[in-house]
C-alpha positions as a Markdown table, in Angstrom:
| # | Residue | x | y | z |
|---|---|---|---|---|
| 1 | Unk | -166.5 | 213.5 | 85.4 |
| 2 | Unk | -170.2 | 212.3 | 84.9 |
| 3 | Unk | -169.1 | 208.9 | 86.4 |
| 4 | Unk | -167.8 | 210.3 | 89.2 |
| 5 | Unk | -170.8 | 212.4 | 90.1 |
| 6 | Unk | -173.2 | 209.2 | 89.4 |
| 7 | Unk | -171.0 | 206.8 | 91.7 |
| 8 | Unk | -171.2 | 210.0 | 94.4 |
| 9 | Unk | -175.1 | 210.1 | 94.0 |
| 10 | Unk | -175.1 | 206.1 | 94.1 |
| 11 | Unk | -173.4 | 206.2 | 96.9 |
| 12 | Unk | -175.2 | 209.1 | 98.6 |
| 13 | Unk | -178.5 | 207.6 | 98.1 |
| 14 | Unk | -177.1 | 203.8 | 99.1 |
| 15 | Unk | -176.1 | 205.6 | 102.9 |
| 16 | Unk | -179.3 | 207.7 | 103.3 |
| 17 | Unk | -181.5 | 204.6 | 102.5 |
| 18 | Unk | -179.6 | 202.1 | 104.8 |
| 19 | Unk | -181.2 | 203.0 | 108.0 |
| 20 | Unk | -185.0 | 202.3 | 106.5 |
| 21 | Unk | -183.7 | 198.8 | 104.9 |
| 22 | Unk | -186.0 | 196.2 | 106.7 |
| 23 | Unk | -184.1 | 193.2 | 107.3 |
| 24 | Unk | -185.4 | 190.5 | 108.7 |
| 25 | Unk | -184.1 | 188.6 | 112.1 |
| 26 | Unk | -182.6 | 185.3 | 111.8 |
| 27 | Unk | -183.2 | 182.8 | 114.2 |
| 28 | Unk | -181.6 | 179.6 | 115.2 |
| 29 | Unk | -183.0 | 176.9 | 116.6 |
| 30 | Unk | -180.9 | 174.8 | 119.0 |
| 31 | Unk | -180.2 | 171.6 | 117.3 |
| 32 | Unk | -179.5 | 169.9 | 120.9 |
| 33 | Unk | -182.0 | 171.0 | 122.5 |
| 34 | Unk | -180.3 | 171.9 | 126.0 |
| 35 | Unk | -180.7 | 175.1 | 127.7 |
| 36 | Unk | -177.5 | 175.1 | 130.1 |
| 37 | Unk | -174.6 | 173.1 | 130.9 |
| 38 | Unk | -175.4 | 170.5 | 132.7 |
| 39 | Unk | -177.8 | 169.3 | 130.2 |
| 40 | Unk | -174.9 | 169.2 | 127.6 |
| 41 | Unk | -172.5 | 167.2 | 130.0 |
| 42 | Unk | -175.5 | 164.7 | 130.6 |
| 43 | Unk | -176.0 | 164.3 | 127.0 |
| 44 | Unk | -173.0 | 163.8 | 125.7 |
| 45 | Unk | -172.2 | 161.1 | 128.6 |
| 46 | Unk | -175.5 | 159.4 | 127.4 |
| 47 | Unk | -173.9 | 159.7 | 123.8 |
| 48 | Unk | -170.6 | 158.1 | 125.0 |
| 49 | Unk | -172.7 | 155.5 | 127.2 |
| 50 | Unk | -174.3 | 154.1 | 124.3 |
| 51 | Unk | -171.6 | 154.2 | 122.4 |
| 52 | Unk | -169.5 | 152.1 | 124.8 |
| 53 | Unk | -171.4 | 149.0 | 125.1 |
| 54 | Unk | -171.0 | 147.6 | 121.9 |
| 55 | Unk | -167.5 | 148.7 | 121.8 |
| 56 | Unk | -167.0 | 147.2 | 125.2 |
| 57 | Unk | -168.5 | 144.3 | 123.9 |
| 58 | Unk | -166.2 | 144.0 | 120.7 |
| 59 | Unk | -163.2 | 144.9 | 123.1 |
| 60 | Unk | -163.8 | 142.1 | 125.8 |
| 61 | Unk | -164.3 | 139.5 | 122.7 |
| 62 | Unk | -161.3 | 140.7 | 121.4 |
| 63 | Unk | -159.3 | 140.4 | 124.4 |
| 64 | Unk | -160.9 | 136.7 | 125.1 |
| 65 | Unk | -160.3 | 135.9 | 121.7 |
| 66 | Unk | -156.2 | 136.4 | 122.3 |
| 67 | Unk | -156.5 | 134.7 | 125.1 |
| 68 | Unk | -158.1 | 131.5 | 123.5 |
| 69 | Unk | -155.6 | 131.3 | 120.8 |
| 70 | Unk | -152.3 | 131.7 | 122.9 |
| 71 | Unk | -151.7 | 128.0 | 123.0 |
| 72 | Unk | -149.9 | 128.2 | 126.0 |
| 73 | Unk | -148.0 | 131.3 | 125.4 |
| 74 | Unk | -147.6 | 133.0 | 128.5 |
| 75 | Unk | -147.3 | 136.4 | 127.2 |
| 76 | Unk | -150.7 | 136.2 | 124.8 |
| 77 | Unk | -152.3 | 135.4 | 127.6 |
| 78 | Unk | -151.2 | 138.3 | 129.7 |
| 79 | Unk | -152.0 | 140.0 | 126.7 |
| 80 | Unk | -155.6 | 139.4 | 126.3 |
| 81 | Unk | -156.1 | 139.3 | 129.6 |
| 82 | Unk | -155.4 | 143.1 | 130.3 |
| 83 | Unk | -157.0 | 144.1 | 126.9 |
| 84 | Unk | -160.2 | 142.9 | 129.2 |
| 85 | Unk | -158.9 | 144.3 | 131.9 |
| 86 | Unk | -158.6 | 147.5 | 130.2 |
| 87 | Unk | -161.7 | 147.8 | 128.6 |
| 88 | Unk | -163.6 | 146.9 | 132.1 |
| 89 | Unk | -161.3 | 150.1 | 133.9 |
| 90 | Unk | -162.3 | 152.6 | 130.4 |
| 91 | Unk | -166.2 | 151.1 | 131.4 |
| 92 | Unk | -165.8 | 151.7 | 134.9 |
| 93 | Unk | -164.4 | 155.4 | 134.4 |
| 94 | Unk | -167.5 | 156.4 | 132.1 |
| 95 | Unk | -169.7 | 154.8 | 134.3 |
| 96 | Unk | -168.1 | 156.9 | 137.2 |
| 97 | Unk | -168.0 | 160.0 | 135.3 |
| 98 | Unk | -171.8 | 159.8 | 134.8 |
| 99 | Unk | -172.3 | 159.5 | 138.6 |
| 100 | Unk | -169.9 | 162.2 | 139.5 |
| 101 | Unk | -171.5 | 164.8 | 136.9 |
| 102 | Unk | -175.0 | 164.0 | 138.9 |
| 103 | Unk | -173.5 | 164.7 | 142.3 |
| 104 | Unk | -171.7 | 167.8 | 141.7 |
| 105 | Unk | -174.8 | 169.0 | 139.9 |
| 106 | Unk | -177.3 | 167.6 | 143.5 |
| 107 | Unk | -174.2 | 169.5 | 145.6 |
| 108 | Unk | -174.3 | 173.0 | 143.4 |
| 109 | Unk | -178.4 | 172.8 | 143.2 |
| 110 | Unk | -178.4 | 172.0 | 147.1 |
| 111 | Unk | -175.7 | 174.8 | 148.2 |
| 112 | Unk | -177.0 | 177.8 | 150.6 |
């Protein structure tokens, strides 16, 4: 019995001191320091931009690298030749991503 009536005073006294608890507001800093949407597209494609041109780079050597050592093998040779052509198409769709996230964004600003 004395347990219960200390547990109901615990709790009693816990629920009438909650409101006066001073707790202290926690604030996050944005780590990518963009305020809207746009900004996020832009940076990520930036991201993926940089990214790209050293794997474009190790792609394209790649592919010119099969091509090199077909020996005459017709097939190797087609082989290498659309790993370049491949990697140029994945460059070119990045690069035309970039320029198509910039002119929606100059057609949404400039709308009436």
């Amino acid at each position: 019995m004395n347990k219960r009536i200390v547990y109901i005073g615990i709790m009693l006294a816990l629920i009438a001191l909650a409101p006066t608890a001073r707790a202290d507001t926690i604030l996050f800093n944005n780590p990518l320091q963009v305020d809207n949407l746009m900004d996020l597209v832009n940076k990520v494609l930036d991201f993926l931009f940089t990214l790209s041109i050293p794997f474009l780079t190790a792609i394209v050597l790649y592919g010119a690298f099969t091509m090199i050592n077909s020996k005459g093998n017709a097939e190797e040779f087609k082989k290498g030749w659309y790993i370049i052509l491949y990697a140029a198409i994945g460059f070119l769709v990045l690069l035309l991503s970039k320029g198509l996230g910039s002119l929606v964004a100059d057609i949404l600003n400039n709308a009436p």
